[in-house]
PyMOL commands that place a pseudoatom at each C-alpha (Angstrom):
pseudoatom trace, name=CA, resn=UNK, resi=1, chain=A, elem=C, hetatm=0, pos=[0.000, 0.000, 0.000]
pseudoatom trace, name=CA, resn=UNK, resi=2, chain=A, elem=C, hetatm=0, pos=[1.363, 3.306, -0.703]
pseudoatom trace, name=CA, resn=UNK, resi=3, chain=A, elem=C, hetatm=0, pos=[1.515, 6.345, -3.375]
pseudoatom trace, name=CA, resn=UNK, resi=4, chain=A, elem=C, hetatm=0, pos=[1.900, 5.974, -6.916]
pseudoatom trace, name=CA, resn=UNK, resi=5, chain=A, elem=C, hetatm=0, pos=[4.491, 7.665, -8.064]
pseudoatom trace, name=CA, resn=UNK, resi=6, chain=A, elem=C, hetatm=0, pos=[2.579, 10.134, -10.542]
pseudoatom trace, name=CA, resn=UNK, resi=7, chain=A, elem=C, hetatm=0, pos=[0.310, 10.951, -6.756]
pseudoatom trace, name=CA, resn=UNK, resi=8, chain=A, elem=C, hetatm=0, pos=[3.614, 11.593, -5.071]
pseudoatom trace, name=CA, resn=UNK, resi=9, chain=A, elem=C, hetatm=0, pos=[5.089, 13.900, -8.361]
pseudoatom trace, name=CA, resn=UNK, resi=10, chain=A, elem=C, hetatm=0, pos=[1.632, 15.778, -8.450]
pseudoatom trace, name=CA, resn=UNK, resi=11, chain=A, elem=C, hetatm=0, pos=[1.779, 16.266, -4.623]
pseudoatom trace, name=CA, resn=UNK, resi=12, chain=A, elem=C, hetatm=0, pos=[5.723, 17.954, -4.877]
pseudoatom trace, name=CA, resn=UNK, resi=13, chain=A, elem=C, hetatm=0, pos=[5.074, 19.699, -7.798]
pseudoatom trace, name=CA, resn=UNK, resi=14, chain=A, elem=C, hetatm=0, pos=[1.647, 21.586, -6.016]
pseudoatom trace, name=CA, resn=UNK, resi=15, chain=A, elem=C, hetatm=0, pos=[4.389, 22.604, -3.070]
pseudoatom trace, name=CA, resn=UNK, resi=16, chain=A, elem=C, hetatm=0, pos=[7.032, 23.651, -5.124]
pseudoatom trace, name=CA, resn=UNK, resi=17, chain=A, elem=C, hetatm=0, pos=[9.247, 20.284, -4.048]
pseudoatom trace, name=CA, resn=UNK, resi=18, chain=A, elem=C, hetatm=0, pos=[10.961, 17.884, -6.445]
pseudoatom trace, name=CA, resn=UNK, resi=19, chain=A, elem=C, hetatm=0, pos=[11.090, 14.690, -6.887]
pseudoatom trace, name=CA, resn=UNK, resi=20, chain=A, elem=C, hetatm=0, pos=[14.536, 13.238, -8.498]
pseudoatom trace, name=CA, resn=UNK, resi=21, chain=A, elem=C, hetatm=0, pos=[15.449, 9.363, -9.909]
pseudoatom trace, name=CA, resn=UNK, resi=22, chain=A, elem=C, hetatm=0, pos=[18.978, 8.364, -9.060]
pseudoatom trace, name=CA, resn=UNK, resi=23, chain=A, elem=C, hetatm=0, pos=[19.400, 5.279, -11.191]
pseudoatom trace, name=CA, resn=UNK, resi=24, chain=A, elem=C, hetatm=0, pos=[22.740, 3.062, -10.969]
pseudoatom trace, name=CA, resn=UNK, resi=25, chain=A, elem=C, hetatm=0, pos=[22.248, -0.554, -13.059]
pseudoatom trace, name=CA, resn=UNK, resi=26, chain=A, elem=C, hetatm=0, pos=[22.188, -3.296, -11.351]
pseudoatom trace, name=CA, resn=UNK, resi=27, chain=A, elem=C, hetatm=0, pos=[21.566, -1.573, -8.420]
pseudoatom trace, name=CA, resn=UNK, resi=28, chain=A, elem=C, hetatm=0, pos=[18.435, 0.173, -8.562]
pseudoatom trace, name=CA, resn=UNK, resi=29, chain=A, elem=C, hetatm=0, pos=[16.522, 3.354, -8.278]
pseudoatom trace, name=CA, resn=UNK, resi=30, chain=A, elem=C, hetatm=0, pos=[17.054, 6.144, -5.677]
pseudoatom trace, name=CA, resn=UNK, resi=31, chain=A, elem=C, hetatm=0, pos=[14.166, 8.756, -5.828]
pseudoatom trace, name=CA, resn=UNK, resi=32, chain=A, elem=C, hetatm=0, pos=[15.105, 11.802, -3.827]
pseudoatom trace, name=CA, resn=UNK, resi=33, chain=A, elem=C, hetatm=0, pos=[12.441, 14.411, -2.600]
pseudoatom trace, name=CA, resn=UNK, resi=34, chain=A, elem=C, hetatm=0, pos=[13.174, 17.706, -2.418]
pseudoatom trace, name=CA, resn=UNK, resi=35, chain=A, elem=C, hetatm=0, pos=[10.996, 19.452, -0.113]
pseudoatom trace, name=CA, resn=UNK, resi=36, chain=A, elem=C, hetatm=0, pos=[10.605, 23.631, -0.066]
pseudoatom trace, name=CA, resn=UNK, resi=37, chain=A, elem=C, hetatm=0, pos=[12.709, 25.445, 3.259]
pseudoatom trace, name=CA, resn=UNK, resi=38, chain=A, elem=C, hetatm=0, pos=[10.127, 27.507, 5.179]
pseudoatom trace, name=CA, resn=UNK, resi=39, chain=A, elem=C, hetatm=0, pos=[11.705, 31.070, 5.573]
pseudoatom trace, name=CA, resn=UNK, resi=40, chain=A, elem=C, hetatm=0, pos=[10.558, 32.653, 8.256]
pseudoatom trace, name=CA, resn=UNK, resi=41, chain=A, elem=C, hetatm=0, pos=[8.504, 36.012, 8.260]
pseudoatom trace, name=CA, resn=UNK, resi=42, chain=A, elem=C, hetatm=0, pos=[9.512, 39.129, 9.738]
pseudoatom trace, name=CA, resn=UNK, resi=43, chain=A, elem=C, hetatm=0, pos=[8.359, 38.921, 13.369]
pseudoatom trace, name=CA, resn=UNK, resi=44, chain=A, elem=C, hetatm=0, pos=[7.816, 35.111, 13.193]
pseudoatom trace, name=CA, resn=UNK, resi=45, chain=A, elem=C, hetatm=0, pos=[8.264, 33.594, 16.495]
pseudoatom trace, name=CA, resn=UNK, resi=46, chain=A, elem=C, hetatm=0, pos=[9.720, 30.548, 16.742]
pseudoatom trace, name=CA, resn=UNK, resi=47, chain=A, elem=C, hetatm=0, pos=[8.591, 27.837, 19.102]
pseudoatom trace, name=CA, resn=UNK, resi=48, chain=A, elem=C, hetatm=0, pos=[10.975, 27.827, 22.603]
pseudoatom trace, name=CA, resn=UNK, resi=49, chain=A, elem=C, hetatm=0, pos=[13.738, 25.168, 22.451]
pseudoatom trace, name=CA, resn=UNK, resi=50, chain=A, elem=C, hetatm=0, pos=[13.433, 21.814, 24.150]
pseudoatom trace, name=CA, resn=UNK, resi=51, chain=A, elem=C, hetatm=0, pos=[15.608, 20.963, 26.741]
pseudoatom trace, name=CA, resn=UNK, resi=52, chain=A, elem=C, hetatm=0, pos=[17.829, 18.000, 26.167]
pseudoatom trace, name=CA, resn=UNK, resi=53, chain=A, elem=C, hetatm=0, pos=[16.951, 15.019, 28.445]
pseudoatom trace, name=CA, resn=UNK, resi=54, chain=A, elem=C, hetatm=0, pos=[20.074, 12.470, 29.645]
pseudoatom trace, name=CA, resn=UNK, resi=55, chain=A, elem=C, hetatm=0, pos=[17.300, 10.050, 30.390]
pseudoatom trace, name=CA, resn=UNK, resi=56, chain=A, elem=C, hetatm=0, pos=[14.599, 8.000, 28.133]
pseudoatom trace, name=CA, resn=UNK, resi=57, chain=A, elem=C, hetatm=0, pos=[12.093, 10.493, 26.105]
pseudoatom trace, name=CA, resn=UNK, resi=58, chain=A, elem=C, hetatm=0, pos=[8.504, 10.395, 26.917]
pseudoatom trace, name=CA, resn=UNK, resi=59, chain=A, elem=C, hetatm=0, pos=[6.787, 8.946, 24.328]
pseudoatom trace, name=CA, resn=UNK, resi=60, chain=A, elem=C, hetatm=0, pos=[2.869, 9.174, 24.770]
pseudoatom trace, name=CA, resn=UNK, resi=61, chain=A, elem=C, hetatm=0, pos=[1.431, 10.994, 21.942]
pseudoatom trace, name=CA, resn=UNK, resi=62, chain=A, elem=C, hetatm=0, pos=[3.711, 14.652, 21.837]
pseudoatom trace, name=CA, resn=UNK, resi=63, chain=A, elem=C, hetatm=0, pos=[5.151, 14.353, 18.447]
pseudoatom trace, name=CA, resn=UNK, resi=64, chain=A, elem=C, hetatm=0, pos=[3.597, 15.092, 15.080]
pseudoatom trace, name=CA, resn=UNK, resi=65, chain=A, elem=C, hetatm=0, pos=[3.152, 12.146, 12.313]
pseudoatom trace, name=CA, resn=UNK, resi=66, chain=A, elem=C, hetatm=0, pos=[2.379, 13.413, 8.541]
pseudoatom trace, name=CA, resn=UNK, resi=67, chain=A, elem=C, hetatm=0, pos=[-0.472, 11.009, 6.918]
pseudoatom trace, name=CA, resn=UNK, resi=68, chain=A, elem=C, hetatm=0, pos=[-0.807, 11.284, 3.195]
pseudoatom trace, name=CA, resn=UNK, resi=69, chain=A, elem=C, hetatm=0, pos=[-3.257, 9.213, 1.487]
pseudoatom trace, name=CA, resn=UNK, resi=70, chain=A, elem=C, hetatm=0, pos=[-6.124, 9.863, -0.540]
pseudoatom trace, name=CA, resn=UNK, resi=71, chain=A, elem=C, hetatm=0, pos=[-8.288, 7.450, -0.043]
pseudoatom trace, name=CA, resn=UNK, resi=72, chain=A, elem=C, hetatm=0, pos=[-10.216, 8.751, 3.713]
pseudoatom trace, name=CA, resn=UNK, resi=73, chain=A, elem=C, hetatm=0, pos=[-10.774, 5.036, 5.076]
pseudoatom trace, name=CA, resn=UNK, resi=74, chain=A, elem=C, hetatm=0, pos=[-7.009, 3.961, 4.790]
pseudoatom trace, name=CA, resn=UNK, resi=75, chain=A, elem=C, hetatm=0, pos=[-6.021, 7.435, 6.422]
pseudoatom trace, name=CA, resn=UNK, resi=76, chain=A, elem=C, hetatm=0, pos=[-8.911, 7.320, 9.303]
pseudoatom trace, name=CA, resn=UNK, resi=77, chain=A, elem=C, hetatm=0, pos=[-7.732, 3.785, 9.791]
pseudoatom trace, name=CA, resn=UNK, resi=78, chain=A, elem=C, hetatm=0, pos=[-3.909, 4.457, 9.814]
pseudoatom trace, name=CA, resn=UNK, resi=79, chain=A, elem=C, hetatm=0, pos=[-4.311, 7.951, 12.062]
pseudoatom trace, name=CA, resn=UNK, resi=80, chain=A, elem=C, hetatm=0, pos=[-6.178, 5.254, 14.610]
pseudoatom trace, name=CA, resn=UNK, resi=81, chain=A, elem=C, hetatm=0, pos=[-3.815, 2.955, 14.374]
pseudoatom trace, name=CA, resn=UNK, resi=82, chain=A, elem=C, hetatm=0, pos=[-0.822, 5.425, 15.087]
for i in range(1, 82): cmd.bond("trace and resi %d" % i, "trace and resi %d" % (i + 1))
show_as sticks, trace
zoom trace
């Protein structure tokens, strides 16, 4: 299950990304994706830093996970299952 390539192409091309095949026979195909920087804005403030821990990160839900599908079963059942 996944994107097909012409989703993923359409996707970068919408955002201004790139999407790059790095082909080497006989050992297969690379495809790099360039994603646009975000340049911050005059005034922008930028989230504080987190503090380094020496011991294990907490791990119950904090981060951020990016879902990209198109069909809105598959993503309802894979933001559920993460």
């Amino acid at each position: 299950m996944g994107l097909g390539l012409s989703t993923v192409y359409g996707i970068l091309n919408q955002t201004g990304g790139a999407i790059v095949p790095v082909s080497e026979a006989g050992k297969g195909t690379t495809f790099r994706i360039y994603l646009p920087c975000h340049v911050r804005e005059e005034g922008e403030v930028l989230p504080a830093a987190s503090v380094e821990r020496s011991y294990p990160r907490d791990l119950t839900g904090k981060g951020t996970i990016l879902i990209v599908e198109d069909e809105a079963p598959v993503r309802l059942f894979a933001a559920r299952a993460l």
